[in-house]
C-alpha positions in Angstrom: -15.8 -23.5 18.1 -12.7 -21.6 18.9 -10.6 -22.9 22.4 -8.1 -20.8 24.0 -5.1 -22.8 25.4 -4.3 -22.6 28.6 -1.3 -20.5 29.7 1.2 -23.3 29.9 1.3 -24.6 26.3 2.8 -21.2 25.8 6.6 -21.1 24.7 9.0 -20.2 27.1 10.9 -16.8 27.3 14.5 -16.6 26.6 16.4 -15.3 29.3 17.7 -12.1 29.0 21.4 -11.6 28.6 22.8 -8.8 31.3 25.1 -6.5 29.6 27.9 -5.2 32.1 29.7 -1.8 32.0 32.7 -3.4 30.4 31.1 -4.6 27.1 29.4 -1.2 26.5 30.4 -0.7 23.3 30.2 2.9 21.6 27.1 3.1 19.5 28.3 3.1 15.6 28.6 5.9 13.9 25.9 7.0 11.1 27.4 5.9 7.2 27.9 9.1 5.0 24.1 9.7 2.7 24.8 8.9 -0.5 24.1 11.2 -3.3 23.3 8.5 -5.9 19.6 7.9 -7.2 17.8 5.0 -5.7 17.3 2.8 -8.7 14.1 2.3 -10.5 12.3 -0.7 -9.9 11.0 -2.0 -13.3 6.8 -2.1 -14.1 4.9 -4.8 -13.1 1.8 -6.6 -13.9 0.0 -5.2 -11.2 0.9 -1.3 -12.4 0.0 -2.3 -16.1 -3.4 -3.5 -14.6 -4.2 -0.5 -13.3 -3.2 1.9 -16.0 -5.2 -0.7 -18.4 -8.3 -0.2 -15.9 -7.9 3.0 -15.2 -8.6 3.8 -18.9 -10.8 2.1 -19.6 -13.0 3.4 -16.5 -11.7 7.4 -18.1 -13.4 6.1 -21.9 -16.2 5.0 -20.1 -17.1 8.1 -18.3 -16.6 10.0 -21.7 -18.6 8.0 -23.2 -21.3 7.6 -20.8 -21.6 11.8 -20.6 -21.8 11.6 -24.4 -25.0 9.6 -24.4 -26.5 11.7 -21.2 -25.3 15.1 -23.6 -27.8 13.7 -26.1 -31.2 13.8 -24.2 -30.8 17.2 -23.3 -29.4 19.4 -20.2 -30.2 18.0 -16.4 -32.8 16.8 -14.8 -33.7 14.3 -18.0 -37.1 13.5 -16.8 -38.6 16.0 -16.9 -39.9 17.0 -20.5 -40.1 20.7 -21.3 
């Protein structure tokens, strides 16, 4: 089903560039932290989806211990 390819259809490496004492370059220095907010990113479908579900899963629950509140206190089966 599945064929592994033999080691030389693999791409070749690139060759690695030497870097001589000369070039060394000082390593830059860090930029100031700014104190500004990041800005908001607006709401998407996706969050509105789950805010919608998640409510609707919070109405169900209420509901669901609504109807269980009506037969009585717990264990249900058995009958006093």
């Amino acid at each position: 089903m599945f064929k592994r390819k033999p080691k030389s259809d693999k791409p070749a490496k690139p060759a690695k560039e030497k870097k001589s004492a000369k070039k060394r370059e000082k390593p830059a220095k860090r930029a100031a932290v700014s104190l500004t907010p990041a800005k908001k990113q607006p709401t998407d479908i996706y969050t509105v989806m789950l805010i919608i579900s998640m409510v609707a899963v919070l109405i169900g629950c209420i509901l669901l211990f609504m109807e269980l509140s009506t037969y009585g206190s717990f264990p249900w089966w058995k009958a006093a």
